[in-house]
N, C-alpha and C positions, 0 to 999 in steps of 0.2 A: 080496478080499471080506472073509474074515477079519478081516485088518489093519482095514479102513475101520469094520468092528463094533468091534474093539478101540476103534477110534481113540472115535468117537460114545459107549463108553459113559464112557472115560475125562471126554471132555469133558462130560459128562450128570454126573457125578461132582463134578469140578470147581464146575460148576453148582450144585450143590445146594448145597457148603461154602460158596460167596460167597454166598449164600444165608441160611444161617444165621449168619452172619458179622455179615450187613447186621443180620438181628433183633437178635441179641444185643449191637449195636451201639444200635437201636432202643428196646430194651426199658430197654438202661441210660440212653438221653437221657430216657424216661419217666420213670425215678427221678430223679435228676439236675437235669433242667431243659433240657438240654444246652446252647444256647449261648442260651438264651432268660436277658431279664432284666427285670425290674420301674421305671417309671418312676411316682413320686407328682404327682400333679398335685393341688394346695391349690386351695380355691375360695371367698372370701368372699363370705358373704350376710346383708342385713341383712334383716330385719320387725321393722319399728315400730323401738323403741328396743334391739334381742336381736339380739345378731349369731350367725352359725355358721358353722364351718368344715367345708367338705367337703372328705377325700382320696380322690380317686380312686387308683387302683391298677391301672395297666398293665402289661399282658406283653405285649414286643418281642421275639417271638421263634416256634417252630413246636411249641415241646414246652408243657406245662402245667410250672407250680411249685408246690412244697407248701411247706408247714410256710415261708412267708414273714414275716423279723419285719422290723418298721418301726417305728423311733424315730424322731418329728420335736424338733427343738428351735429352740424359739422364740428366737433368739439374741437380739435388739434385747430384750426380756425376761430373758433370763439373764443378760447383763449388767448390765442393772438390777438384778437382785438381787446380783450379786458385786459389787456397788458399793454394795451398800447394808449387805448382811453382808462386808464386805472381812474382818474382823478372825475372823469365825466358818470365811470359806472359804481364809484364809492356811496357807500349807504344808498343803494338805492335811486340814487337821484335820477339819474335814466334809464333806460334799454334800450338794443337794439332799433326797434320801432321810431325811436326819436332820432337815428342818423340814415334816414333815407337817402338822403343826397349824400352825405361823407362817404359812408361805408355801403357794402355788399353785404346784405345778412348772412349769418352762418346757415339758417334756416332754409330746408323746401319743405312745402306748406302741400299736403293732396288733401282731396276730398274723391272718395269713391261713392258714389251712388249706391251702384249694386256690384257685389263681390260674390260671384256663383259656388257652391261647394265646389271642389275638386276632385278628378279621381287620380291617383298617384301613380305613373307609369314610373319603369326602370328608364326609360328616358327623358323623364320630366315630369310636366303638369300640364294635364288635359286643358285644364280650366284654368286663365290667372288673369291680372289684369297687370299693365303698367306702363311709368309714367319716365319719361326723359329729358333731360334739362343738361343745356348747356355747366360744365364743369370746370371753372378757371384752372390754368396752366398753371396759377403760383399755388395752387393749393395740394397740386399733387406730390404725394411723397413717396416713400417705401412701402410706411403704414400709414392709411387712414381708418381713424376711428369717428364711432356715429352712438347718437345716442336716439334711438326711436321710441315718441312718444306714440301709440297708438290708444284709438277710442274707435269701441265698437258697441250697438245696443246693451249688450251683457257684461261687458266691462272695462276696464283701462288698465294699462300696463306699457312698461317700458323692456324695450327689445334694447341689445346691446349688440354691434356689429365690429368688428375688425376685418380692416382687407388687405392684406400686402401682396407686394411684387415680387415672386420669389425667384423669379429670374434678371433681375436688375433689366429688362428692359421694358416696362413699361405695357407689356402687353399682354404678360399671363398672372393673371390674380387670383388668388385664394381668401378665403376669408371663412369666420367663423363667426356662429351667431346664438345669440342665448336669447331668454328670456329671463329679465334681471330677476333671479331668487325669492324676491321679496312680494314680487306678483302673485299673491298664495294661489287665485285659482286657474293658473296658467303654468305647466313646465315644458320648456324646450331649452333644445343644446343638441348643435350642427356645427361638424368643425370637415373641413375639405381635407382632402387626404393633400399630404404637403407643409400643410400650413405651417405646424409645430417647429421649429428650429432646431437644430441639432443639441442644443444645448438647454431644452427646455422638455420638463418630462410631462407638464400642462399645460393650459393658458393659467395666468395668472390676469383676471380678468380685474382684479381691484388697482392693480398695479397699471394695468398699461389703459383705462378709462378712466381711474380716478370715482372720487364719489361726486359724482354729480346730482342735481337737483332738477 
């Protein structure tokens, strides 16, 4: 009888440490993020002659995220401009940052505070956050490509997006979005039904982003 008390409080004991183990296991994916991550989804829209672009901003994952930052950069536009200031952006000598007044950055800059987990409905997302900015008329094309840098407490990685018009007017867009490969502890790839061209049996994602930095 003894023994068998012994036994019961030992494991009552045991119990409580896995216990507090699991919290403070808990507590830290709360700061953290823990294995949750952020996907941008771009979305063109046009009224009248004024386009805009919306980011949404998803969390795949079961914790919330703080303090999330998000760089998009317009590359089909960056390159435009390093082809146009070739000699200002050679070895280094400038960036972007330095033609405030000349040029339009290729860049939109977010900061998210707090990014709630989500629960994934067949119609969408319960839970997201996002942000909208006015989108220049010269910059619109067929295809636009982005290159997303994201930073979140648990790690950084670069999101790769393409969007095109598959109806040539300007108002119904698809697009497809990875997580660049080389992100080891992040895999995603979302491609909208539509997207592919008739004449393409994949994306060829190196091909039509280039290697960027």
């Amino acid at each position: 009888m003894f023994q068998n008390s012994l036994f019961e409080k030992h494991k009552a004991l045991e119990d409580v440490q896995q216990r507090l183990i699991q919290l403070q296991h808990e507590n830290l994916n709360l700061l953290t993020g823990g294995d949750s991550y952020c996907i941008v989804y771009p979305s063109l829209q046009k009224k009248g002659d004024i386009y805009s672009m919306s980011f949404v901003m998803v969390n795949y994952g079961n914790f919330p995220l703080k303090d999330v930052e998000i760089r998009v950069t317009d590359l089909r536009y960056k390159r435009k401009l390093q082809k146009r200031f070739a000699e200002d952006f050679k070895d280094g000598k400038k960036n972007f940052d330095d033609f405030d007044e000349k040029i339009i950055s290729p860049d939109f800059v977010f900061k998210i505070p707090f990014l709630p987990q989500s629960i994934i409905k067949e119609n969408g997302y319960e839970s997201s956050v996002a942000e909208t900015v006015e989108y220049p008329r010269s910059r619109v094309h067929d295809e636009l490509i982005f290159n997303i840098f994201i930073r979140i407490p648990n790690g950084n990685y670069t999101q790769q997006t393409i969007i095109r018009d598959v109806t040539g007017t300007r108002f119904f867009w698809v697009k497809a979005v990875r997580i660049l490969p080389n992100s080891k502890d992040y895999k995603f790839e979302r491609i909208d039904p539509m997207f592919l061209k008739e004449d393409e049996a994949a994306i060829d994602w190196d091909s039509i982003l280039g290697q960027e930095e």
